[in-house]
N, C-alpha and C positions, 0 to 999 in steps of 0.2 A: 318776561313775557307773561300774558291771561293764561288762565288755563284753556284747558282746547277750546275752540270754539265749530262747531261744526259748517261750512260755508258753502254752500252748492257757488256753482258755475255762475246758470242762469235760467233761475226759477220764473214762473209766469208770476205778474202781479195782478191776483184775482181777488176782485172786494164782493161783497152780499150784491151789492149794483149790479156788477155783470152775470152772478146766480141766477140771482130773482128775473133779470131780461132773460136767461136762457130758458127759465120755467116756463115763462109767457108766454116765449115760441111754441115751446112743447105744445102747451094746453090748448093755443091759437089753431093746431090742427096745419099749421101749414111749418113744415119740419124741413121741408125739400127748397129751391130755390122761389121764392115769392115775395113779397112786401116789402121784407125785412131785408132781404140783397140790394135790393133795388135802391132801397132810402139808403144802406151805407155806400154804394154807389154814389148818391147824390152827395154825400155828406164829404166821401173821399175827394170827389172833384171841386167839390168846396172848398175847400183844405186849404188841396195844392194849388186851385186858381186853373181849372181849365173845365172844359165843355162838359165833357162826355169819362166817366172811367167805367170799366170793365173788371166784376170780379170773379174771380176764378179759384181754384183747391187749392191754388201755387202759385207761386212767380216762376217755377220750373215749366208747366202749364204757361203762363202768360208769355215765356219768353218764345215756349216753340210756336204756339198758335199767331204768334207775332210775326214769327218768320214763316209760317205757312202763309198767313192770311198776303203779306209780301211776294208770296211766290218764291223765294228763295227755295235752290232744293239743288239736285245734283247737276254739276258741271261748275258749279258756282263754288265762293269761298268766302268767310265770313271770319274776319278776326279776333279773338279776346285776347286778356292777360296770361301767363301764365301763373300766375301770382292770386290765384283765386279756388273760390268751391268748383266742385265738377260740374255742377248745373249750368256754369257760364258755358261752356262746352259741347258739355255733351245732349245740350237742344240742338245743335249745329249739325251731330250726328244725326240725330232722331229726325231731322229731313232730307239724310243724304249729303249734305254741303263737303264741303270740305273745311277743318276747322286748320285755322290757322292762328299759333301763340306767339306772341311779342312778352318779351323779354320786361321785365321792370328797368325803371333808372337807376340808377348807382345811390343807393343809401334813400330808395324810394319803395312806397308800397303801387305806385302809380306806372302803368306802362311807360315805357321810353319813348317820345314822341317821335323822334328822330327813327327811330327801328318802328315807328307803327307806320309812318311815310316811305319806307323801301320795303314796306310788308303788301302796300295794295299795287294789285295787278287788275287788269282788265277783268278777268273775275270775280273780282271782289264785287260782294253787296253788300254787306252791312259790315259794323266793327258795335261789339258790345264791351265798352268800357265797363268799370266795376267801380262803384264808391262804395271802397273798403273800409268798414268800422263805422261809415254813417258821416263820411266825410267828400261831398264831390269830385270829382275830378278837374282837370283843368279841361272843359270845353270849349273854350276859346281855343285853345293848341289844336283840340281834335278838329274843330269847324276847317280852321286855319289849314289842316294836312287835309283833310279831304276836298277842299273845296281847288287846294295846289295841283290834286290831280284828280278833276273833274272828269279833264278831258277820256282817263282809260275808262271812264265808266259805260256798259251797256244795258241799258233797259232792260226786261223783259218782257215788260208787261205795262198796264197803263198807271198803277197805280205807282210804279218807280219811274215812269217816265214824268208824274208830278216831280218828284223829286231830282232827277236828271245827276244825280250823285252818289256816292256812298253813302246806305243809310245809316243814322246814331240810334242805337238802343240800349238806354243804359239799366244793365242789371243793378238796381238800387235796394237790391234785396234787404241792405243795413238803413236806408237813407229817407225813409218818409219822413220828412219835415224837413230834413236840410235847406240851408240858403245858401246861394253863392251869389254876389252883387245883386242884392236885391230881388234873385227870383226863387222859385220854391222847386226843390227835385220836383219835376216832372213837367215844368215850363221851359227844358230846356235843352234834353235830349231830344230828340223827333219822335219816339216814343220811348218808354221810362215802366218799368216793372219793378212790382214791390212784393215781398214777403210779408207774411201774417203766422209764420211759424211760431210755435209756442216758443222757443227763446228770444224773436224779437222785439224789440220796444212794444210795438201794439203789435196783439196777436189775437189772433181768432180759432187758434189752438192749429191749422190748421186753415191754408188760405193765402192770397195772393192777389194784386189788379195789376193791370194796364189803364195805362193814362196819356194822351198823345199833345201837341202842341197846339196851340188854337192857330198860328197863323201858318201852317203850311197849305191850305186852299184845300182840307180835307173833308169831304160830306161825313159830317160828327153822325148821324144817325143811320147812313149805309153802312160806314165802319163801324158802330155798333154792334148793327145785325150781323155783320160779317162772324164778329166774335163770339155772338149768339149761338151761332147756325155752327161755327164750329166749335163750341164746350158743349153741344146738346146734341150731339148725331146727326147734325144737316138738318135737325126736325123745324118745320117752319113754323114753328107754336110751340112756347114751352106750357108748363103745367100751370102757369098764374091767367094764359091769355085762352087756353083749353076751359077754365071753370067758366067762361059765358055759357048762359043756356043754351043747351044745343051744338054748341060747339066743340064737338069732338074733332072734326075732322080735322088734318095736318098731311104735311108732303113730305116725303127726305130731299131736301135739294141736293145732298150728294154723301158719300159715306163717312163720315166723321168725328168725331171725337167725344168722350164724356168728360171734361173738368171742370162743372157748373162748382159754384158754392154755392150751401145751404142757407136756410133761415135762421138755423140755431147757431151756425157761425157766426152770418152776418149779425146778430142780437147780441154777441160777446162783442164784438166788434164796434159796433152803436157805440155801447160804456165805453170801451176804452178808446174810441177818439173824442169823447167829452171830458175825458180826463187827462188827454196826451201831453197838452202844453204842461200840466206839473210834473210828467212824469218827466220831459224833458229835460226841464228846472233842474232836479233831484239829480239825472242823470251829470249834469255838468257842474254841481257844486263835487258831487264824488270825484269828479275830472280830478276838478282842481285842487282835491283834496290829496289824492294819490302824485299831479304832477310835484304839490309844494313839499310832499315828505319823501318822493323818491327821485328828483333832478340833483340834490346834492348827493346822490351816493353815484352818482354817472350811468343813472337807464335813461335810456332814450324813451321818448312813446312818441303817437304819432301826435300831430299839435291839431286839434277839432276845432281850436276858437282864432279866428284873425279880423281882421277890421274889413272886410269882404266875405268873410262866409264863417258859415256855423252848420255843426257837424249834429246828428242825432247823438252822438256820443253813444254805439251801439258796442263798439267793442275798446278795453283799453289794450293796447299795443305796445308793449313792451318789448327793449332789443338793450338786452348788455351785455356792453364793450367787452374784446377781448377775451370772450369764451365759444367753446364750440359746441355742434351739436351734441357730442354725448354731455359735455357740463352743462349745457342746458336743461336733457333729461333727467341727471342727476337733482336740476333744484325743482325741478317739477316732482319728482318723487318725495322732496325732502319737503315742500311745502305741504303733498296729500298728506304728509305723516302728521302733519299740524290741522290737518279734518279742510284743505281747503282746496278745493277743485279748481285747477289753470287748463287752459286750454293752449293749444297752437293754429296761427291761424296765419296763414297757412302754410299746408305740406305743398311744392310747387305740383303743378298737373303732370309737367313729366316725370315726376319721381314713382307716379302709379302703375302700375302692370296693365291696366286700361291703354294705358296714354304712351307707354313706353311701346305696344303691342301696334301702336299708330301709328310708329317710329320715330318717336321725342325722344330728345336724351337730354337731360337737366345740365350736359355738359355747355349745352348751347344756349344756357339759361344762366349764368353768372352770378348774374345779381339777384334774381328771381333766390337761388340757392341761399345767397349771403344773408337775405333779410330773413329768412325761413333761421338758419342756424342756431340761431341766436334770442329769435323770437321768444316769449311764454304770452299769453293772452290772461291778464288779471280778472279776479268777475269783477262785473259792473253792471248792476239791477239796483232797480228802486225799491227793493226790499232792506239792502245793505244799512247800515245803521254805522256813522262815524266813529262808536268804535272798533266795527270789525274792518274796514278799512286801516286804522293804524295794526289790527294787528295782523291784519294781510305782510302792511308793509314792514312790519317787524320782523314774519316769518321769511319774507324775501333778503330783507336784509341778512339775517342768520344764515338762510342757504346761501347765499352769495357767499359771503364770509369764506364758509365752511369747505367750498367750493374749490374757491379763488387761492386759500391755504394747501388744499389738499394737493392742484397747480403748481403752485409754488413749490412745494415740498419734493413734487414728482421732476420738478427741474431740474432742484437742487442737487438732486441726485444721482 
């Protein structure tokens, strides 16, 4: 094996481009949300192929002003995975709901469709599936189970009585760019929330939208405002439509929230969706780089590319056979001693003193646990260079090895 090499996780990939844009903001005097929001706005619903996007500090932000602006709150119930970050979740708390987990499938990182269909009751409103690692879900299944039971569904309001169903909001926090037959995340949840955190593909250090469907019969620029009026304290005028002369005055239309994004976000942001399609690229030759040199030692990952969809390739996914959680931790320690940062992804939600305290118990989560056990999460950035890739897979190879004997040895005896 190299000698050490040192390999973070998942470094940001920042060029002089996105600097020099952040200076500009600086200097432009407009540092708050203004110009520069608004055009990545434009550019994001470009993208993805729809009207109107929304952006925000977060996709943690995106998803609960989502379900506020919905009217979703207490008496109600809203479903996700268990098989996910706490954000998918605990937005559901943050307006009261009641959060409801579904189980994964058996040797799946995807909810079990079959348990997300005996999961809705009459109080259900929404379900927020998760495209985990930058890979969609099967939305065809979800349309399919909510549309079977239409009939428990209750309105509350006008804006779901457009819809007459359970709403789809998919937390795509991994997934800006993906396709699935031919459409782009966010043509195809009913609305679709993205992350801009500093370890995702495109990031804004800091940052999040919302993006909604163009044919559900929705007014694109009252929902707008809507999301306006709630990332800005209800204020009826933000700071870009206040600089007319004279123009100071403004209303609170009601008490509400601060999670606008800035201009020196939106300006990091600019750069890197002019540059995302190569980062893409990059991201899926590394894919294929790690599946061709670790499928012959028997790791699983999850598969990002098929002849219907393509995955942002945000996280690599690795699950090998036959060992348990504490051998797991064992090759994750044995790889950091080789300078190379793995992650797990993820720990199930009931296994947290949060969520245990809700009263989840991971025993009613099976499969959720299985894919967890076993899991290590490889890095995969566009900073990586194809040799530290093979010597990823050399150190995992060794831990395994090392592991898998130490096993053996403890059997034999």
């Amino acid at each position: 094996m190299d000698k050490l090499r040192n390999i973070p996780f998942s470094p940001p990939d920042i060029t002089d481009e996105e600097i020099n844009e952040v200076i500009n903001a600086m200097k432009s005097g407009w540092i708050t949300t203004g110009p520069r929001t608004k055009e990545f706005e434009r550019k994001i619903a470009e993208y993805v192929g729809v009207n109107r996007a929304v952006c925000l500090n977060s996709a943690t932000a995106a998803m609960e002003l989502t379900l506020r602006i919905l009217g979703i709150g207490p008496g109600d119930e809203v479903i996700t995975s268990a098989y996910t970050y706490t954000a998918s979740a605990s937005v559901i708390d943050h307006v009261g709901a009641k959060i409801v987990l579904v189980d994964t499938a058996p040797n799946s990182f995807e909810m079990d469709y079959e348990k997300l269909a005996n999961s809705i009751t009459e109080n259900t409103k929404a379900i927020i599936p998760v495209d985990i690692a930058g890979k969609m879900c099967d939305y065809d299944k979800i349309y399919e189970v909510v549309e079977g039971k239409k009939e428990l569904f209750k309105a509350n309001n006008e804006l779901q009585e457009l819809f007459n169903r359970v709403i789809i909001m998919a937390d795509a926090a991994h997934a800006f760019g993906a396709e699935r037959k031919g459409l782009k995340c966010g043509q195809v949840a009913d609305f679709t929330t993205f992350s801009f955190h500093a370890v995702k593909n495109l990031t804004t250090a800091e940052g999040g939208a919302v993006v909604w469907r163009n044919d559900l019969g929705l007014e694109d620029e009252d929902l707008y405002k809507q999301f306006m009026l709630y990332s800005l304290h209800g204020q009826s005028k933000d700071a870009l439509a206040k600089t007319k002369k004279g123009s100071w005055e403004y209303d609170i239309i009601y008490p509400a929230y601060k999670c606008n994004m800035t201009d020196i976000l939106a300006s990091f942001g600019l750069i890197q969706i002019r540059r995302y399609e190569g980062l893409l690229e990059r991201r899926k030759e590394i894919i294929e780089m790690y599946d061709s040199m670790l499928q012959p030692l028997g790791v699983q990952s999850l598969r990002h590319f098929g002849e219907d969809f393509n995955s942002t390739g945000h996280l690599y996914l690795a699950r090998i056979p036959d060992i348990n959680e504490e051998e797991r931790n064992e090759i994750i320690i044995k790889m950091a001693e080789d300078e190379i940062a793995t992650n797990v992804h993820y720990k199930p939600l009931p296994m947290f003193t949060a969520y245990k305290n809700l009263g989840f118990d991971i025993k009613d989560y099976p499969n959720a646990y299985r894919q967890y056990a076993n899991e290590i999460t490889l890095p995969l950035h566009t900073l990586l260079s194809d040799e530290d890739v093979e010597y990823i897979c050399e150190s995992l190879k060794r831990a395994m090895d090392e592991v898998l004997q130490k096993s053996e040895a403890a059997i034999a005896q």
